[in-house]
C-alpha positions as CSV (number, residue, x, y, z in Angstrom):
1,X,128.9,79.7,117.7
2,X,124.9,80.4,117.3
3,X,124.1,80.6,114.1
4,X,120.3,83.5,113.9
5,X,119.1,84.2,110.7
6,X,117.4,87.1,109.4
7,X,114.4,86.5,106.6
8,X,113.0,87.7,104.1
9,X,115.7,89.3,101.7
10,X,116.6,92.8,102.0
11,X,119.8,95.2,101.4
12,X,121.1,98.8,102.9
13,X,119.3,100.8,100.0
14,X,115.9,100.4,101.6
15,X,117.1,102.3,105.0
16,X,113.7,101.2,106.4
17,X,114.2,97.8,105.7
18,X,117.8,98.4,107.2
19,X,116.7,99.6,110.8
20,X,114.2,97.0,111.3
21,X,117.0,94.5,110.7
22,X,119.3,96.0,113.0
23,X,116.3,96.5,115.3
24,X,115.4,92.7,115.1
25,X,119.5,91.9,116.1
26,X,119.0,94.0,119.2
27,X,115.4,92.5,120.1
28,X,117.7,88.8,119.9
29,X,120.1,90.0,121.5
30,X,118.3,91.6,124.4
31,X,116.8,88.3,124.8
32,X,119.5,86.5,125.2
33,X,120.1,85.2,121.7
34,X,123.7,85.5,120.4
35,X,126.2,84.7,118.0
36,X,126.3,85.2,114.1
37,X,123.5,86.8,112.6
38,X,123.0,86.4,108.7
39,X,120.8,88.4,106.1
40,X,119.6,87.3,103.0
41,X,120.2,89.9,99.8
42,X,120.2,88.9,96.5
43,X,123.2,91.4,95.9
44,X,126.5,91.2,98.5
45,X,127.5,94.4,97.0
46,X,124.6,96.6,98.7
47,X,125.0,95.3,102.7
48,X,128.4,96.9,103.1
49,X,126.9,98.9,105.8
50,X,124.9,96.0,107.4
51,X,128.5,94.2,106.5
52,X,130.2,96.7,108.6
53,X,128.2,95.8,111.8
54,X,129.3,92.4,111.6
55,X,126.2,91.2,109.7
56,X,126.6,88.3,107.7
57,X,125.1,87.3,104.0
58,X,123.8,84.9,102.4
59,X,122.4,84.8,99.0
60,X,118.6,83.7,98.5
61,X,117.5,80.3,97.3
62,X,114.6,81.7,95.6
63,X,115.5,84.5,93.7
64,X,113.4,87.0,92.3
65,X,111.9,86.1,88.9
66,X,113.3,89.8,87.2
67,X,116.6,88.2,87.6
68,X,116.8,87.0,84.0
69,X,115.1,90.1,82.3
70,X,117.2,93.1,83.3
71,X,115.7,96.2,83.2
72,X,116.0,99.1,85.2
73,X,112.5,100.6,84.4
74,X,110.3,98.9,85.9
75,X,107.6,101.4,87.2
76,X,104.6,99.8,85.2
77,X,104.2,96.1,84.3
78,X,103.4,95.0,80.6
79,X,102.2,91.9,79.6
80,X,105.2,90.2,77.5
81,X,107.1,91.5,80.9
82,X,104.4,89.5,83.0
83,X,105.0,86.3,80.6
84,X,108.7,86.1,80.8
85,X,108.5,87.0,84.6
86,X,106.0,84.2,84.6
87,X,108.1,81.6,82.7
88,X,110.6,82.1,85.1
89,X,108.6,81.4,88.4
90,X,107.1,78.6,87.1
91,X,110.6,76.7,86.8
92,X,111.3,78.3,90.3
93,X,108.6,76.9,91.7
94,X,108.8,73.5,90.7
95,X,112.6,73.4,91.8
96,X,111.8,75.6,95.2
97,X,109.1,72.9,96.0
98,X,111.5,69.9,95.6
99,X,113.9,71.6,98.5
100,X,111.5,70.7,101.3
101,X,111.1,66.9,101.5
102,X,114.4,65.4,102.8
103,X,114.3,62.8,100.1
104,X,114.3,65.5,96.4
105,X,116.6,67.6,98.3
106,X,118.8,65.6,99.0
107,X,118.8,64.8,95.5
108,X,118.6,68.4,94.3
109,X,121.5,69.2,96.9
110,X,124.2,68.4,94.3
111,X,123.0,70.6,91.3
112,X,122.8,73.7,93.8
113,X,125.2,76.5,93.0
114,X,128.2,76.8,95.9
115,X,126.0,79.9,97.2
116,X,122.3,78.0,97.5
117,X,124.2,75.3,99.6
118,X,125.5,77.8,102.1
119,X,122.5,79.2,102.2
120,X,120.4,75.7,102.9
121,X,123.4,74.5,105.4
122,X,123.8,78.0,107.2
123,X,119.5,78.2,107.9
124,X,119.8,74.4,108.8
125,X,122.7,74.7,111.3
126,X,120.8,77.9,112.7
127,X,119.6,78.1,116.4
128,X,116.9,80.5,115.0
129,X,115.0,82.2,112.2
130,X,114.0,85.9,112.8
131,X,111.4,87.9,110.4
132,X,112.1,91.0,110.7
133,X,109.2,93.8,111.4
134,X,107.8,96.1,108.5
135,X,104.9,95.1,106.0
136,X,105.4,92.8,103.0
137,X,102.3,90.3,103.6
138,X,99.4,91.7,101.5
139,X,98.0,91.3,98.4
140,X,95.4,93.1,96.2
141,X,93.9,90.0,94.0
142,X,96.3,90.3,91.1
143,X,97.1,87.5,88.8
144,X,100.6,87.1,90.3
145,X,99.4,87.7,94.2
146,X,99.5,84.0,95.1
147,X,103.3,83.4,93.4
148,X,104.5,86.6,95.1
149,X,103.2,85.7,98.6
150,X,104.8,82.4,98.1
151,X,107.9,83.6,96.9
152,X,108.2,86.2,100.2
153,X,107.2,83.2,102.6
154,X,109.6,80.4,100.9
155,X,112.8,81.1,102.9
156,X,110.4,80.5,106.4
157,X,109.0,77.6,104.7
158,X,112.0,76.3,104.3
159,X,113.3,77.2,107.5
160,X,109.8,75.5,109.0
161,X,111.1,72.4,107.5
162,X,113.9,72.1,109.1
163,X,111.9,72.8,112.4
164,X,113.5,75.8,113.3
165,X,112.1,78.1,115.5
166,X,110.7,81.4,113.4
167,X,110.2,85.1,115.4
168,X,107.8,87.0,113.7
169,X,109.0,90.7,114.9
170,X,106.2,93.1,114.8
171,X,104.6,93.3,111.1
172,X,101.9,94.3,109.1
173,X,99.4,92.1,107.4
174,X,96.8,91.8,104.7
175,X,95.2,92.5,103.2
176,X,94.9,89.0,101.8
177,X,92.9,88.9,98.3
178,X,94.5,85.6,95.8
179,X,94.0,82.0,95.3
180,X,95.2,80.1,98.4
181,X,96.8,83.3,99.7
182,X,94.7,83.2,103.3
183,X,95.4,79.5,103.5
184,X,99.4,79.9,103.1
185,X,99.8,82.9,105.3
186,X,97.7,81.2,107.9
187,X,99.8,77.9,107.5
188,X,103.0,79.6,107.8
189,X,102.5,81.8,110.4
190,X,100.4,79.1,112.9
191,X,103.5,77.4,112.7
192,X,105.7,80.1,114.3
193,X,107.1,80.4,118.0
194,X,105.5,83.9,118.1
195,X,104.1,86.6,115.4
196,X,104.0,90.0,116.3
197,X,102.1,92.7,114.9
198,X,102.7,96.1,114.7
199,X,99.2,97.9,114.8
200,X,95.7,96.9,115.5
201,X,94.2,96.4,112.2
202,X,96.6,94.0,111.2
203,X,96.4,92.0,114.5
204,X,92.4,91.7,113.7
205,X,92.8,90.3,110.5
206,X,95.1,87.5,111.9
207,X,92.2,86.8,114.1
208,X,89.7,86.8,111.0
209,X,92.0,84.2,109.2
210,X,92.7,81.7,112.8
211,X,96.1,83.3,113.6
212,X,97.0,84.2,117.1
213,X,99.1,87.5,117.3
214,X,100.6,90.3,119.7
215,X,100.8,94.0,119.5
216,X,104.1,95.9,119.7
217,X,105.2,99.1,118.1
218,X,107.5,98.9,115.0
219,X,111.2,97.9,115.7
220,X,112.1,101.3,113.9
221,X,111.0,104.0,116.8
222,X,113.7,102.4,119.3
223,X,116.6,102.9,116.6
224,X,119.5,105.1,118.0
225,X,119.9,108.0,115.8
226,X,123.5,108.8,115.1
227,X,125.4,111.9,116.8
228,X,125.9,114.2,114.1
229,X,126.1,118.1,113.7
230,X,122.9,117.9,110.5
231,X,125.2,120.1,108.9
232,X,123.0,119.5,106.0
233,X,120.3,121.6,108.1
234,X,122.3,124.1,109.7
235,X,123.3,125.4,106.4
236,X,119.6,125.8,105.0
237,X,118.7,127.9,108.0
238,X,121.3,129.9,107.3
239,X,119.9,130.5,104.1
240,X,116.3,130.8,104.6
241,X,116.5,132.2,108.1
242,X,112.5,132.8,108.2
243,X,111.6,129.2,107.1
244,X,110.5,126.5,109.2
245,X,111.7,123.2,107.3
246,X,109.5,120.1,105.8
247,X,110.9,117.1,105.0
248,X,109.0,115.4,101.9
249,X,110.0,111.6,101.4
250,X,107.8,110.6,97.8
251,X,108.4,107.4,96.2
252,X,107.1,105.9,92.8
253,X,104.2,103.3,92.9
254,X,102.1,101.3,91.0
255,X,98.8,101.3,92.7
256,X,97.8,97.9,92.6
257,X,94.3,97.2,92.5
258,X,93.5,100.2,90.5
259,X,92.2,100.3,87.0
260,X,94.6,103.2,85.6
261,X,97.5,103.5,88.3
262,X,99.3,105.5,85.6
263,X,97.0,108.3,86.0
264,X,96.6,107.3,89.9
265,X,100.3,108.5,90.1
266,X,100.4,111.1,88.2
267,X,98.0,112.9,90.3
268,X,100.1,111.9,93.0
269,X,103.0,113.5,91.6
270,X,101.0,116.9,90.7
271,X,99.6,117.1,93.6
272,X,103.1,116.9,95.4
273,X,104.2,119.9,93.5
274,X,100.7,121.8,94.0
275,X,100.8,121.4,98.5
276,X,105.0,122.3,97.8
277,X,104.5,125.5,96.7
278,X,101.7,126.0,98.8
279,X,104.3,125.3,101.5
280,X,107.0,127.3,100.1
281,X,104.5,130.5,99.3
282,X,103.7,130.1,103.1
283,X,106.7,130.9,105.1
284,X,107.8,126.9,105.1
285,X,110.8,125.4,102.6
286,X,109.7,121.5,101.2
287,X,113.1,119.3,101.5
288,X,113.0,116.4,99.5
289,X,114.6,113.5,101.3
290,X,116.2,111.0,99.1
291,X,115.1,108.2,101.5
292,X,115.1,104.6,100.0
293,X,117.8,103.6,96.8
294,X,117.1,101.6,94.0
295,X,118.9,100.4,90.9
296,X,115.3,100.0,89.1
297,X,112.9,103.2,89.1
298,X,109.7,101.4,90.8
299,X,112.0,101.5,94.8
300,X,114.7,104.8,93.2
301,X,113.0,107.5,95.4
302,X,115.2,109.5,93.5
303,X,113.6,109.3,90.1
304,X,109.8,110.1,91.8
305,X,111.6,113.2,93.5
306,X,112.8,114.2,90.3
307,X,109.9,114.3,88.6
308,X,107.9,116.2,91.6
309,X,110.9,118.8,91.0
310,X,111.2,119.1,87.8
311,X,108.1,121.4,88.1
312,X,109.4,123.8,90.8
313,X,111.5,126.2,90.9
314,X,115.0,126.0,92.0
315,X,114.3,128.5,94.6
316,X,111.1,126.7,96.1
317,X,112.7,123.5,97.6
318,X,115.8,121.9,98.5
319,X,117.1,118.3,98.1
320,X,119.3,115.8,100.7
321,X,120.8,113.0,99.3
322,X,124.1,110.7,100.1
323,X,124.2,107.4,99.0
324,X,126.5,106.7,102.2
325,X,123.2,107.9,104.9
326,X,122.4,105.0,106.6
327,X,119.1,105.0,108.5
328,X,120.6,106.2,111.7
329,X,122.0,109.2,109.7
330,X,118.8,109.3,108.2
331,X,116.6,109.4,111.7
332,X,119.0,112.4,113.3
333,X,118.2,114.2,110.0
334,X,114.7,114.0,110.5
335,X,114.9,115.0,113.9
336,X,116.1,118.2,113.1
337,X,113.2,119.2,110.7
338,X,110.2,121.6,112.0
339,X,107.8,118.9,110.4
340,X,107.4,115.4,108.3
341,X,105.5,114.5,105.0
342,X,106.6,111.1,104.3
343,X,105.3,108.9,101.8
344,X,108.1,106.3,102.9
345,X,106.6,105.2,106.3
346,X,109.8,104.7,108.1
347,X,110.5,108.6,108.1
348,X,107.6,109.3,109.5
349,X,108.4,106.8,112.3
350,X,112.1,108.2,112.0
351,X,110.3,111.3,112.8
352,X,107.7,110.6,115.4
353,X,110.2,109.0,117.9
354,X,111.9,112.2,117.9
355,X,108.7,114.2,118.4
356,X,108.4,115.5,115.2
357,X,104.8,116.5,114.2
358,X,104.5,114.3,111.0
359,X,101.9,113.3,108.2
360,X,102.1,110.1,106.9
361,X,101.4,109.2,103.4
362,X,99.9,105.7,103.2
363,X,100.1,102.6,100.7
364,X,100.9,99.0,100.9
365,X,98.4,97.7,103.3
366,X,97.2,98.6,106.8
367,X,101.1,99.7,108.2
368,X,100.3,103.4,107.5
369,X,96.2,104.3,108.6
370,X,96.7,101.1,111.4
371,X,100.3,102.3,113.1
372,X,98.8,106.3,113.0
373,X,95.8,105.0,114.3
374,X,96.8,103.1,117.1
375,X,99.3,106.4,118.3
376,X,95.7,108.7,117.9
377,X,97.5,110.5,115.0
378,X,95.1,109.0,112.5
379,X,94.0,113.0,111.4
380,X,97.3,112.9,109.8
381,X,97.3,110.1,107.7
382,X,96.5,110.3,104.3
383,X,96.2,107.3,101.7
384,X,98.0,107.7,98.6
385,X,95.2,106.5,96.3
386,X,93.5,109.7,97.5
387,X,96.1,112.2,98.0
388,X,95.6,115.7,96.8
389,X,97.3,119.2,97.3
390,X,94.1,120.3,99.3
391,X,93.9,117.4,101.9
392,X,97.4,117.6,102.4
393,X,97.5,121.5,103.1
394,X,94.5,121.6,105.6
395,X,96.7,118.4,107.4
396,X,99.2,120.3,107.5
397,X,97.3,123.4,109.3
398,X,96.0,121.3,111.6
399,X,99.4,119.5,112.3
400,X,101.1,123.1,112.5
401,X,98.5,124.3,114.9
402,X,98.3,121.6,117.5
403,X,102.0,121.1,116.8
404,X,102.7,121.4,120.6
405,X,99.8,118.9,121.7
406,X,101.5,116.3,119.6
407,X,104.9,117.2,120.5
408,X,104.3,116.8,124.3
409,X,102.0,113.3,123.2
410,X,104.6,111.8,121.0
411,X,107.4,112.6,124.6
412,X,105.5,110.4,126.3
413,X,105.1,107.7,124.1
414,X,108.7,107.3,123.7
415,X,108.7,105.9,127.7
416,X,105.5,103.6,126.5
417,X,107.5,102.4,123.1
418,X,110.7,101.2,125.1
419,X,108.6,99.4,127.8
420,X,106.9,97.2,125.1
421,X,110.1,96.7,123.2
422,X,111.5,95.9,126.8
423,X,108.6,92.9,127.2
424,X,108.7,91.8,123.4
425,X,112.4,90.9,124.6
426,X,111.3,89.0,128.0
427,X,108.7,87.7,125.8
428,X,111.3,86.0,123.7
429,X,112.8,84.8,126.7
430,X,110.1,82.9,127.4
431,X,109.5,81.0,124.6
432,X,113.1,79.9,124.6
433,X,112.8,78.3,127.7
């Protein structure tokens, strides 16, 4: 039986991450690629959804560095964290650099643990590698840019060197500030079968750095909702009959790049609480969405919400969490909502293929300003760095007022989004050929 991989590593808590790996399985399929499809997750204990669609796992041969220095608070760097962090990569990179050349891995073969040698055996017997889509090639010039780029390329690397074929599903990229970072993104991905990009800004800074790419919307829009009654919603109607509902998705972040993120996001948090009760003093009710888990606090959605609640009311919002969502559950949720303020991008893509008027939050790169962009929404995208109660309120009018307008636009791009996920299929076709 074909053997498909999925890279990098991911898990169920991230339900983004989630849909654009079951996205990426139906893309393969579709194309005529089939057979056993593996994900890499440093923990086996958080795929048991992915698990329950017949997803295989396999546990990373690079592993992240915070491995040996447990902590669960981890929403600002300090330097003797930085150091033994450090330490760690070091060592990992020496040994992860040995596993490409057929002569020191074949060496090093023998002193890797039962799991690493699945890993190596499963990605060399493979008919295929797969990236799945989302966003997690940029950096901002930090210290530690050029390790982490590494470190989220090394499983395609290594994949490279055993001349398998890699799918780039539809990403987004760069920025690309670092020592030698431009140099290994380029060198990776010139050496795929086929990159895709998943908005326009991203696709012309491929171009700027010598990398041929093609556009296709994000794998997340063609996800199939689950059929379920949203009992969740139907009882806040019932209790706030004369309120039209807002989902909120917030997350914590560091702000990298800036020269006090501390204060960067606590701005961020007080002006969450600020447009909320503008909201809720305006006929609307602000549900916080417990979107992506975490076990540490810098991905725990959770402990952000928290935080932005802690100064409201109990009367001025409501909350939606279950540990058990997975991002299908998640998109039928979202459909039922009057609007969408998402700081996690994926539920505001959740959102939009359901015609949901939506404002997106936006961090990490060009995913955010380049997808709203590209679907003429970019009057409702707001970066994070600058987000404040005001901005967000006189989106929100706007959205609310030409609500219909976008409703009817965001109908017809569904037809438009399936057609180009319908050629990114024949596409792969292609190429296998």
């Amino acid at each position: 039986m074909n053997k498909i991989v999925i890279l990098p590593a991911n898990n169920d808590l991230n339900r983004g991450d989630q849909a654009l790996i079951w996205q990426t399985i139906e893309v393969a399929k579709r194309s005529g690629l089939d057979g056993e499809f593996y994900m890499l997750a440093e923990k086996e204990s958080l795929t048991e959804q992915s698990q329950s669609i017949g997803i295989k796992v396999l546990n990373p041969i690079l592993k992240h560095p915070g491995r040996k220095f447990k902590t669960n608070k981890n929403n600002n760097y300090n330097f003797n964290l930085l150091l033994k962090w450090g330490s760690v990569a070091l060592f990992d990179l020496i040994r992860s650099l040995l596993i490409f050349p057929k002569i020191t891995r074949a060496i090093l073969y023998p002193f890797l643990s039962k799991k690493s040698k699945q890993t190596l055996n499963t990605i060399k017997e493979s008919e295929a590698c797969f990236v799945k889509g989302g966003g997690f090639i940029h950096s901002s010039g930090k210290l530690t840019d050029s390790y982490t780029i590494y470190y989220l390329l090394f499983h395609i690397l290594l994949a490279q060197s055993f001349r398998k074929p890699i799918y780039v599903m539809p990403n987004s990229f760069g920025p690309f500030k670092g020592f030698r970072v431009e140099w290994l993104v380029r060198k990776v991905l010139n050496r795929c079968e086929l990159v895709t990009v998943r908005e326009s800004i991203s696709q012309e800074m491929l171009s700027n750095i010598g990398v041929e790419s093609q556009l296709y919307p994000d794998l997340g829009f063609s996800l199939n909702k689950n059929e379920r009654s949203n009992d969740e919603l139907v009882e806040l109607r019932k209790l706030y009959p004369n309120r039209e509902l807002v989902a909120i998705t917030a997350r914590p972040y560091r702000f990298p790049g800036s020269s006090d993120p501390k204060t960067k996001y606590e701005n961020y948090i007080n002006n969450m609480v600020l447009f909320s009760k503008w909201l809720f003093e305006n006929d609307y009710l602000p549900v916080f969405i417990d979107h992506t888990l975490s076990e540490t606090t810098h991905e725990s959605d959770k402990s952000c919400i928290l935080e932005i609640t802690s100064k409201l009311k109990n009367e001025e919002y409501s909350l939606i969490e279950n540990k058990d969502y997975t991002s299908r559950d998640l998109k039928a949720i979202y459909s039922g909502f009057n609007y969408v303020v998402g700081t996690r991008f994926h539920s505001v893509i959740f959102a939009l293929s359901e015609s949901v008027p939506s404002i997106a939050i936006t961090y990490g790169g060009n995913k955010g300003q380049g997808i709203m962009k590209d679907l003429g929404l970019a009057d409702y995208a707001i970066s994070m760095s600058e987000f404040d109660a005001e901005k967000a309120i006189q989106s929100f009018i706007k959205l609310s007022k030409n609500q219909e307008t976008i409703r009817l636009k965001l109908q017809n791009l569904r037809q438009i989004i399936e057609q180009k996920h319908h050629e990114l299929s024949e596409r792969l076709k292609e190429k296998q050929l």
